[in-house]
N, C-alpha and C positions, 0 to 999 in steps of 0.2 A: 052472080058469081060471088062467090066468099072470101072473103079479107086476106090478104097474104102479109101480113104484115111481121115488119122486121125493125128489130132495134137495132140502134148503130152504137157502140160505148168502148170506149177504151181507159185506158192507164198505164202506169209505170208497174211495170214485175218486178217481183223480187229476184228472178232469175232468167230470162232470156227461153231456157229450156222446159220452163214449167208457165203456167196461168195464175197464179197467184200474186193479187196484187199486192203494193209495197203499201198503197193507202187507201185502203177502202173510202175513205170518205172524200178523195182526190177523184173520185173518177167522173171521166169525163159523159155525159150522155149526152150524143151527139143529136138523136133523133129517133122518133120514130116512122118508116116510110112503110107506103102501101104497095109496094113490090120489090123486088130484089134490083134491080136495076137501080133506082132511085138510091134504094140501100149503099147495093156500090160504091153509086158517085159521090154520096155522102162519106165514106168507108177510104177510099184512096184519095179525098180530098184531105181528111181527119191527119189520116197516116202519112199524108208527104206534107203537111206542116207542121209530124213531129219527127222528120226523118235524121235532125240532127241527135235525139235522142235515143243510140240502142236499146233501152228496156221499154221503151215506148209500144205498147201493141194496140190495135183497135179490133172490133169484132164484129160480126153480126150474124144476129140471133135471132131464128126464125119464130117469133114468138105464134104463129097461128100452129107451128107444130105445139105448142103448149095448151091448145085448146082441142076441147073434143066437143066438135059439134052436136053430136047426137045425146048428147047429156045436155038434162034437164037444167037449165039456170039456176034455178033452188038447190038444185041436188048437187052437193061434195062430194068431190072424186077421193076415194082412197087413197093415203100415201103409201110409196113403196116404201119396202126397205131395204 
């Protein structure tokens, strides 16, 4: 079975309405876990001890969608644009 793996990261936004953080070099990386479940608990654990902070968000990010298995190790994927 192949990796599902997910990072958990948050920060302070600039805006509540948007993803854009206030400090890129502030943010927080929570973790990275080997299922979405684990991810979660990591995720609502992060986000309810920042819940006194509104621009507070936390996230998670399926990074095995960032991977394409069937590409060669050696081989560089294309960027889009």
């Amino acid at each position: 079975m192949a990796n599902r793996l997910h990072l958990v990261f948050g920060g302070e936004l600039v805006d509540t309405s948007k993803s854009t953080f206030r400090n890129v070099d502030e943010i927080d990386i929570v973790g990275i876990f080997p299922n979405y479940a684990t991810a979660y608990d990591a995720w609502k654990a992060a986000a309810q001890r920042s819940v006194d902070n509104a621009h507070m968000r936390y996230f998670i990010a399926h990074l095995h969608r960032l991977r394409d298995e069937e590409q060669d190790a050696g081989e560089e994927a294309p960027l889009s644009q």
